[in-house]
C-alpha positions, 0 to 999 in steps of 0.5 A: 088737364081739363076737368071732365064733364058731369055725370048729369049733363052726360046723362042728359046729352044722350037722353036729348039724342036719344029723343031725336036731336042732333048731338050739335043740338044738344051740345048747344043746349047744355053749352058744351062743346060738339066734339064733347056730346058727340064723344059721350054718344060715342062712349055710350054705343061703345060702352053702354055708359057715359062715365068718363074714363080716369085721368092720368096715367096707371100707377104701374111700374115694371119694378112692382113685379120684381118688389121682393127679390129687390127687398131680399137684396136689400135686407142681405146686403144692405150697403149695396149702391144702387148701380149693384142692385140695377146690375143685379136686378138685370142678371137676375130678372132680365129688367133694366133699371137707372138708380134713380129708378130703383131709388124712388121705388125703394122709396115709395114702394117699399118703404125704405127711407134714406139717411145720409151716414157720415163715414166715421172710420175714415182718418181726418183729411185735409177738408179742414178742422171741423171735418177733423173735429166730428171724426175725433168725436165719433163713438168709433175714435173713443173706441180705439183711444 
């Protein structure tokens, strides 16, 4: 996205049309492209300023208004996968969400961070020795021994 022109050339470009040159004269003046003088003009009769508008998009999302009840479910149940809370989240409120959606909320938002968490309970499987070796010296297995 292209960089927005000063404050003080703006200024300029309109007290030069306000003076009575063309706004092809005064963009040629202060060397800057027509259309642009032309849509400063036109900002300031339809504002009355020529500051520019912000760039980019508003930082809004559809899942700010829904923040605390995504919050309490969290803190109820805090296993649930994100396909239950979208699910939830359109029972509820009638808002549709993807799990990536409600991921980078949870995330940014609220927060939350995300630690994977190796399934300690689970008996050890044909994935090898060292998967064997990290469940036998879970806390969980020198509990049951």
């Amino acid at each position: 996205m292209g960089k927005s022109l000063s404050l003080d050339i703006r200024e300029r470009v309109v007290s030069l049309v306000e003076d009575g040159f063309s706004c092809h004269e005064a963009a040629r003046r202060f060397r800057i492209s027509a259309a642009s003088a032309v849509r400063i003009m036109q900002r300031k009769r339809r504002t009355g300023s020529v500051a520019p508008a912000p760039q980019g998009r508003p930082r809004i999302s559809k899942l700010d208004a829904v923040s605390k009840f995504l919050k309490a479910e969290i803190e109820a149940t805090p296993d649930k996968t994100m396909p239950e809370l979208a699910a939830g989240l359109f029972k509820e409120h009638g808002v549709r969400a993807t799990p990536a959606m409600l991921s980078r909320h949870l995330i940014h938002r609220l927060g939350y961070t995300y630690k994977k968490i190796p399934d300690c309970d689970r008996a050890p499987t044909d994935k090898g020795a060292r998967r064997a070796f990290r469940v036998a010296a879970s806390p969980a297995a020198k509990d049951a021994s």
